[in-house]
N, C-alpha and C positions, 0 to 999 in steps of 0.2 A: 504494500500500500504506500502511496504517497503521500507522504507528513507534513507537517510544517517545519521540522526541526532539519531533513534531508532538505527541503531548497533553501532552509535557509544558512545550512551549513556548506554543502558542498556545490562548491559554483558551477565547475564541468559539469556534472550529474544535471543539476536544475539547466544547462543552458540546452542540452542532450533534451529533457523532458519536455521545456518551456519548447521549446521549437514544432516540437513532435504536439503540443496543442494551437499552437499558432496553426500548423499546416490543418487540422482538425476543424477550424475555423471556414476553411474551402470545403469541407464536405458537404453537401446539400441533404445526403440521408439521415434523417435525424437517428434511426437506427442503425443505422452504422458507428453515431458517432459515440454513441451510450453503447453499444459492444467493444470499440476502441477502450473507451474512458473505464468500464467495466474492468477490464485487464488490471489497470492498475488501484482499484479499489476508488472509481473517482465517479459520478454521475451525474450527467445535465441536469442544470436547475431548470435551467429556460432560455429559448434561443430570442437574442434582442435583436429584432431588426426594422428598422426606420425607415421606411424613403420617403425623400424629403420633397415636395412640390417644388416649381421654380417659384422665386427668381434663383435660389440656391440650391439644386438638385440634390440627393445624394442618396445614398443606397448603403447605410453603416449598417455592416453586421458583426453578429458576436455572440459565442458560445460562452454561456456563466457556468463553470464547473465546481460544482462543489467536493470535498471530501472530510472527514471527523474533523479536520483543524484548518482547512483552508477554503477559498472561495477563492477562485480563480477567473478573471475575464480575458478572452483572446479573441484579440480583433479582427477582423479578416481584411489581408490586403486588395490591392485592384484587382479584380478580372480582366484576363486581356482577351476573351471569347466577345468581339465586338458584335455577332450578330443579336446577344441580349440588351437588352436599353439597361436592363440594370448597371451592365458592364459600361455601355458606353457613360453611362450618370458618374461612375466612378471615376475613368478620363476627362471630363470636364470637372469633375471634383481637384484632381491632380493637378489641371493645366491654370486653376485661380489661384497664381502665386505671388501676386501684391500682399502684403500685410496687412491686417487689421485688428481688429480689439478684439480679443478675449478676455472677460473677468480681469480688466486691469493692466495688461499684459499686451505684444502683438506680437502677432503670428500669419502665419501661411492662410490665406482666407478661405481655400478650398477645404484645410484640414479642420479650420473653426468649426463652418459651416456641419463637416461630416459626424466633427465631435459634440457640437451641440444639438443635432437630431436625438440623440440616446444618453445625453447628457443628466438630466434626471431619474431615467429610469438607472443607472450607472450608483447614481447617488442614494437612490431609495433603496438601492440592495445593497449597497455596504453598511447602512446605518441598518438596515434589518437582518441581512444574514449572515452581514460581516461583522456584526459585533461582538461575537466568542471567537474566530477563527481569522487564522493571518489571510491577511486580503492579496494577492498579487494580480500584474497586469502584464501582460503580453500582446505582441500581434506583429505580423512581418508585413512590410512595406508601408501602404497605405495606413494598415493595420499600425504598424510602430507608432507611426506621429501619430494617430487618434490615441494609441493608449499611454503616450507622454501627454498630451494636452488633456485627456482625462483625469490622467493621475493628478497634473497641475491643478487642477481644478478641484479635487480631493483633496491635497496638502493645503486650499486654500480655507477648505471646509471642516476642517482642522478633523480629517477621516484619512489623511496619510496612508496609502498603502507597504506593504512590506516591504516590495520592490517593484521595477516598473521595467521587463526584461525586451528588448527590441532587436527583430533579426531585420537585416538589410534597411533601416529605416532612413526616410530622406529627413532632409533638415527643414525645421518646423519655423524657425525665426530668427532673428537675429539677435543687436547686442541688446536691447531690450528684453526681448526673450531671456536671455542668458540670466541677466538681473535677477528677471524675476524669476525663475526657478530656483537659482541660489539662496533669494529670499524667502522663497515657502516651502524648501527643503527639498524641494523634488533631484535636486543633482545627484547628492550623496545617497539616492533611492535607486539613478538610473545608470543602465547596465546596454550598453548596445553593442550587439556583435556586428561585425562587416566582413564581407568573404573578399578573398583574396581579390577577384576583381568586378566586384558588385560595383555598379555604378553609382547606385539610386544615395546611398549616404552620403555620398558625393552632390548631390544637388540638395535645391538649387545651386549652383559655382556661389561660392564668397564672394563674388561682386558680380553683383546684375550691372547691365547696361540701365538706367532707369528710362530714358524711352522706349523700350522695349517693355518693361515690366515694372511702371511705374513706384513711385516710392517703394521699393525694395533694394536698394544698393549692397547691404549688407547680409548674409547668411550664415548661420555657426550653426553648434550643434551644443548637445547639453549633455554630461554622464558621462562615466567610466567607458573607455573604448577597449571592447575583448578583437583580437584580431586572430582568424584564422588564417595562417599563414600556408595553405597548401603546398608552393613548390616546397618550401620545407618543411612540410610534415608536421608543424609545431601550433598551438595556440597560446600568443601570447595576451596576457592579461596587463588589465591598466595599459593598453598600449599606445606609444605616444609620437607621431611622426608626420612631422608636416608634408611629406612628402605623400604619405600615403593617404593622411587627411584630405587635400587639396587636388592633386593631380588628375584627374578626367579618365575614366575608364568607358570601355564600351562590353566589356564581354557579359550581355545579360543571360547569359546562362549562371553564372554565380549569385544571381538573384535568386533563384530559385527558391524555396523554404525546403524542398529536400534537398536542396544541394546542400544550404546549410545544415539539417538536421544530420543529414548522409555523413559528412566527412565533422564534423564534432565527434558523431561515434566512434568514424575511424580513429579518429587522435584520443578518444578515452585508452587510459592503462587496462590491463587485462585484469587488474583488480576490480577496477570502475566498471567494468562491461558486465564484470561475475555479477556485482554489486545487484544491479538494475534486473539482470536475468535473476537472480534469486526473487524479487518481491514483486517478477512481472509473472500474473497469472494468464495463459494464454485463452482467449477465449471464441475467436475466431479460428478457425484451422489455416492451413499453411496452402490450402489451392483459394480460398477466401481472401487471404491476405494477397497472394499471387496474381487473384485478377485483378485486384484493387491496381494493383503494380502497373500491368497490362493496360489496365483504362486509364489510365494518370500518365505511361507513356514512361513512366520510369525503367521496363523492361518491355523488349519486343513483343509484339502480338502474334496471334497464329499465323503460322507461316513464314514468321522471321526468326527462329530459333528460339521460340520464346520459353520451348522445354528446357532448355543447355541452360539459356538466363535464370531459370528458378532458381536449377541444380546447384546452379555457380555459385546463387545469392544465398543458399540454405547451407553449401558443404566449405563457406569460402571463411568459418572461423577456424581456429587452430584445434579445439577439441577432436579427438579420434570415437567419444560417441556419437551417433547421427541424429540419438534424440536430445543430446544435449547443442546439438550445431543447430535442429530444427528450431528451440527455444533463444535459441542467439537470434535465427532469421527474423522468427517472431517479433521478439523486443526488438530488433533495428528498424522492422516495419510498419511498427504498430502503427 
């Protein structure tokens, strides 16, 4: 089962878990996503989702998971399947990067906008179901900056979350921004991983042209930078480098929420991996998981060797039992 005392202790483990609910956030079956969460002793409260009329569109979703000592929100990022409006709501949400007011504060107008559609109902379940159990906040991409501007908006309501964990997230506002998280504690709460060549944390660039994008000149970020350093194999924590902060990437395959969830596994120690596989009950089987795989595009479809992919992905830990290698597959896929 997962505790409050396990994310709040071990950061790899939590960033391994938090990721693997963030991508949970994309599933549309709600029963799938309560057999997922099931696994690890954790079960949907209630799926929150908003869309928002114009003149500010938006389309915020988000899975509230509970378990005995946490409540957990995980925000879902953009959809890039443009033939749904809901997806395309999310692209106009992304593309309003002028600044504006929130609670005090400015920020990315598109991200305001998406975070104050569910903004109350956010609030009325931490003061009700959050009030015996550690609260945390997740969500990749899109997802990230709503669940930093969320949290921001909790630290204001003096309902602070435990931590506020963000994979690939863009940058939400500038030096004002900055300020004001510093001042209502949300810094020293936020946690943002960035994959080796993710671009999205990278924008908005630190300097907008302002005719182009009106009063926005400035863009930063806020929190602890985890860095997954792929070509070398490593993840480094608190990590701190202008060059990797700033410089312009393009390979959006590193966007991905399995790419990050994927290679975080790989760089856990084979402690850490035992760790997870012990308290992970499997509750799907492993051709269940498999086509989840398939449909997501993670592993080839019929007809493109999609049997050899399973095998690969089931027999490719180091254990010499098959049913202890099945249970590895499991937990990396959940």
């Amino acid at each position: 089962m997962i505790t409050a005392a396990l994310l709040n202790e071990e950061v790899r483990l939590r960033a391994f878990l938090l990721a693997g609910m963030a991508q949970l956030a994309y599933e549309a079956e709600a029963e799938e996503r309560s057999l997922r969460l099931l696994a690890w002793g954790l079960k949907e409260r209630r799926w929150i989702g908003a869309p928002n009329p114009a003149p500010h569109p938006t389309d915020t979703e988000c899975t509230l998971i509970e378990g005995d000592d946490i409540l957990l929100f995980a925000f879902r990022g953009t959809e890039t399947d443009t033939t749904e409006i809901r997806n395309i709501l999310d692209l106009l949400n992304d593309g309003l990067a002028a600044q504006g007011i929130f609670f005090g504060t400015k920020v990315h107008s598109g991200f305001a906008h998406a975070t104050l559609a569910v903004m109350n109902v956010v609030a009325e379940e931490v003061e009700t179901a959050g009030r015996d159990r550690a609260v945390w906040v997740t969500g990749h991409s899109l997802g990230g900056a709503i669940a930093q501007l969320a949290s921001f908006r909790l630290c204001t309501l003096g309902r602070a979350p435990q931590g506020v964990i963000t994979y690939g997230a863009p940058r939400v506002g500038g030096l004002i921004w900055k300020a004001s998280a510093a001042a209502a504690g949300l810094t020293e709460l936020a946690e943002r991983w960035v994959n080796t060549n993710d671009p999205a944390p990278r924008l908005p660039f630190t300097i907008q042209v302002p005719i182009i994008i009106p009063l926005s000149p400035i863009w930063t970020s806020v929190g602890r930078v985890n860095y997954v350093d792929w070509p070398h194999r490593t993840i480094h924590l608190d990590h701190v480098d202008p060059v990797d902060e700033h410089l312009p990437t393009t390979d959006y395959t590193d966007h991905a929420i399995n790419r990050y969830k994927l290679r975080i596994w790989q760089l856990l120690s084979p402690e850490e991996k035992n760790r997870l596989v012990a308290i992970f009950n499997p509750i799907l089987t492993w051709r269940e998981t498999a086509g989840r795989l398939v449909r997501d595009g993670i592993i080839p479809g019929p007809g493109n060797g999609s049997l050899r992919a399973i095998m690969d992905n089931i027999f490719v830990s180091e254990a010499i039992d098959p049913e202890s290698s099945l249970r590895v597959f499991l937990t990396r896929h959940f």
